[in-house]
N, C-alpha and C positions, 0 to 999 in steps of 0.2 A: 119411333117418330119417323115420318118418310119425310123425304126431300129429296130434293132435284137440284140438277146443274143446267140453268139454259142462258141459249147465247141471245142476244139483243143489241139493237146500237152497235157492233163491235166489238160488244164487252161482256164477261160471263159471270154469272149471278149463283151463288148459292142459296136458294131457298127451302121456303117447309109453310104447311098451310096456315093461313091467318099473318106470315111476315107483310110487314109493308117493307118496301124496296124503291130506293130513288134510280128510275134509268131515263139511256137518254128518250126525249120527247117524243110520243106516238101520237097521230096526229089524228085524236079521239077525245070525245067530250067526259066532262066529268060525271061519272056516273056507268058510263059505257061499259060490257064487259070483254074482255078480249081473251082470243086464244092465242098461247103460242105453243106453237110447232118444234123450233129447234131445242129440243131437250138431249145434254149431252149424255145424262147420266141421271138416275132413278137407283134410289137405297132407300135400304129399310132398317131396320135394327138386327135383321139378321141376312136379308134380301137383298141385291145388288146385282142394276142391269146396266154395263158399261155399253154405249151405243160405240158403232165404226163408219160414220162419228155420230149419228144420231138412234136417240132410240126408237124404234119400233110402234107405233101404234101410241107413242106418250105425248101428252098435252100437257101444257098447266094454264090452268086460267085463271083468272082476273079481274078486278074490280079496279076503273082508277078511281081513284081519290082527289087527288088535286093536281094542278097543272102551274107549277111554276117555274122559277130561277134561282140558282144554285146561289152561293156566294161568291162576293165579287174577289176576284183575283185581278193584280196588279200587272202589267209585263211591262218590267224597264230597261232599258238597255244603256248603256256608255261606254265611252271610249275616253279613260284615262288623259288627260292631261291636250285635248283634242276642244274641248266645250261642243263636245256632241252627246247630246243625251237625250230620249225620249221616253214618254211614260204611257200608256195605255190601257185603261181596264177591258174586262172583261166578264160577262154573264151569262152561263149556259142556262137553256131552257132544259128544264127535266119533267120526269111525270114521276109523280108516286104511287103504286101501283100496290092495292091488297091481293094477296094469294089468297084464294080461293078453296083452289082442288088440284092433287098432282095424279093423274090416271097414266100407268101404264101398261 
């Protein structure tokens, strides 16, 4: 089974073809298909290409799927025996992203 490690948004993903994968938001229609480039690592079941830091000639591409918003997280803050307290949510935008093909 191959897969890959690639970086995105600032965050690093282990994938394999056909995962869907929630990252952050790439600012592409639903349907689109996208390459990415920074691939840190490429394995195989017996095969394994550790880039420094990237590898060589590797892609992985993409299909999105949908274009949405994560779940809502709350940020609250106080101060103890003060009556200062505030509450604030929050909703990140993400994309969900089908793997495709890992080529390296």
């Amino acid at each position: 089974m191959k897969y890959a490690v690639i970086r995105t948004g600032g965050k690093q993903y282990r994938v394999s073809e056909g995962d869907v994968v929630k990252i952050e938001k790439l600012d592409a229609e639903v349907g689109a298909k996208i390459t990415l480039a920074d691939v840190l690592f490429v394995g195989n079941d017996d095969d394994v290409k550790i880039g420094t830091p990237l590898v060589a000639n590797a892609t992985v591409t993409g299909e999105i799927v949908d274009q949405d918003r994560a779940k809502k997280i709350i940020v609250f803050k106080k101060k103890r025996r003060k009556g200062y307290s505030r509450q604030q949510g929050h909703r990140q935008y993400q994309t969900s992203l089908k793997i495709t093909s890992i080529e390296a």
